[in-house]
N, C-alpha and C positions, 0 to 999 in steps of 0.2 A: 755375107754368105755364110750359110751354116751347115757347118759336113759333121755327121755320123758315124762312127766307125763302133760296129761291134764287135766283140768277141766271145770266149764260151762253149764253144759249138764244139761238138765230139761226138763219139759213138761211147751208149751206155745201153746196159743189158736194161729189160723189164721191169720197171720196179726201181730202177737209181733213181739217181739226183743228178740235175747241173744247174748252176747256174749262169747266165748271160749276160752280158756286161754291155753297155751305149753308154757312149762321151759324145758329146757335144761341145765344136767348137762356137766362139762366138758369146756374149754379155748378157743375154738375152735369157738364158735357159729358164731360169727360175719364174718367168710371168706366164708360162705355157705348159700346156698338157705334154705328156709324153706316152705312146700308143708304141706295143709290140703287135707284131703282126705273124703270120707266117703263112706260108704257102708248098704247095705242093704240084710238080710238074701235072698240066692239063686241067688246075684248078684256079678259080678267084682266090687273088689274098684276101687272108682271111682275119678279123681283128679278134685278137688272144685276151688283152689287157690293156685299162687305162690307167695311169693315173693324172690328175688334174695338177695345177699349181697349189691347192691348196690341200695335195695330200689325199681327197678322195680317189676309191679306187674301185674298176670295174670289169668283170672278166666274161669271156664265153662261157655259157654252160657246159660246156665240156671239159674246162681246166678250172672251174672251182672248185675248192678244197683241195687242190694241188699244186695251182700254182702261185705263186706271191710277188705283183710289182712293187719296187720302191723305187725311190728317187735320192739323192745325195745333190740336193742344189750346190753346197760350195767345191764340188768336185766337178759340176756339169754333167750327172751320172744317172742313169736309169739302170734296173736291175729288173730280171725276171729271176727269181729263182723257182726251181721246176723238180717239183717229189713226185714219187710214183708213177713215172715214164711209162707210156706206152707205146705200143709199136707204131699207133694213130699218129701221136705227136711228133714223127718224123715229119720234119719238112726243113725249108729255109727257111729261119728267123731272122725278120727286119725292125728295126726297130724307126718311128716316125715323129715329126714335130711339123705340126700344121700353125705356118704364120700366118695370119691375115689372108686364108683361101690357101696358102702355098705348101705344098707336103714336101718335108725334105726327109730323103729316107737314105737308110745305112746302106751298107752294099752287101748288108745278110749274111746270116753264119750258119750253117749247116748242123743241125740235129737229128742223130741217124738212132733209132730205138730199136736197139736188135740183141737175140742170143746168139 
C-alpha cells in the first residue's frame, strides 16, 4: 500500500514563493514517475508537473518558467517549488504515483494566492 502525504500549502500574496513537499510511503518510490496536480472547486484536476524515475521533467503551460518539480528518491520525496504565484494558481495541490494502471494520491494541500 502506498500513502502520500503532502505538505507546503499556505496563503502567499502575488508574486511569492512556496514550496510543496510529497513523501511517499513504501520501497517502491524511486522506479516511478511522480505527477502534481491541482484542482479547483467546480473543476477537472488538472496536471501541473511530471517528473519521471529518470529525472525528466514536464509541466503545464501555464506554470512554466515558474514552477520546478524534483524528486529526493533516498528521502521518498517529490517537491514542486512554486515563484511568481498567481492568483490563478489557487487551488488544492495533490500530489500522484500511478502503479501498474493504480493512481494513488495525497489528500491535498491548499494553496491560496491573494493580497
Amino acid at each position: 500500500q502506498v500513502q502520500l502525504v503532502e505538505s507546503g500549502g499556505g496563503l502567499v500574496q502575488p508574486g511569492g514563493s512556496l514550496t510543496l513537499s510529497c513523501v511517499a510511503s513504501g520501497s517502491i518510490f524511486s522506479s516511478y514517475a511522480m505527477d502534481w496536480y491541482r484542482q479547483v472547486p467546480g473543476k477537472r484536476r488538472e496536471l501541473v508537473a511530471v517528473v519521471t524515475s529518470a529525472g525528466s521533467r514536464n509541466y503545464a503551460d501555464s506554470v512554466k518558467g515558474r514552477f520546478t518539480i524534483s524528486r529526493d528518491n533516498a528521502k521518498k520525496a517529490v517537491y514542486l517549488q512554486m515563484n511568481s504565484l498567481k492568483a490563478e494558481d489557487t487551488a488544492v495541490y495533490y500530489c500522484r504515483m500511478a502503479i501498474l494502471g493504480i493512481s494513488y494520491w495525497g489528500q491535498g494541500t491548499q494553496v491560496t494566492v491573494s493580497s
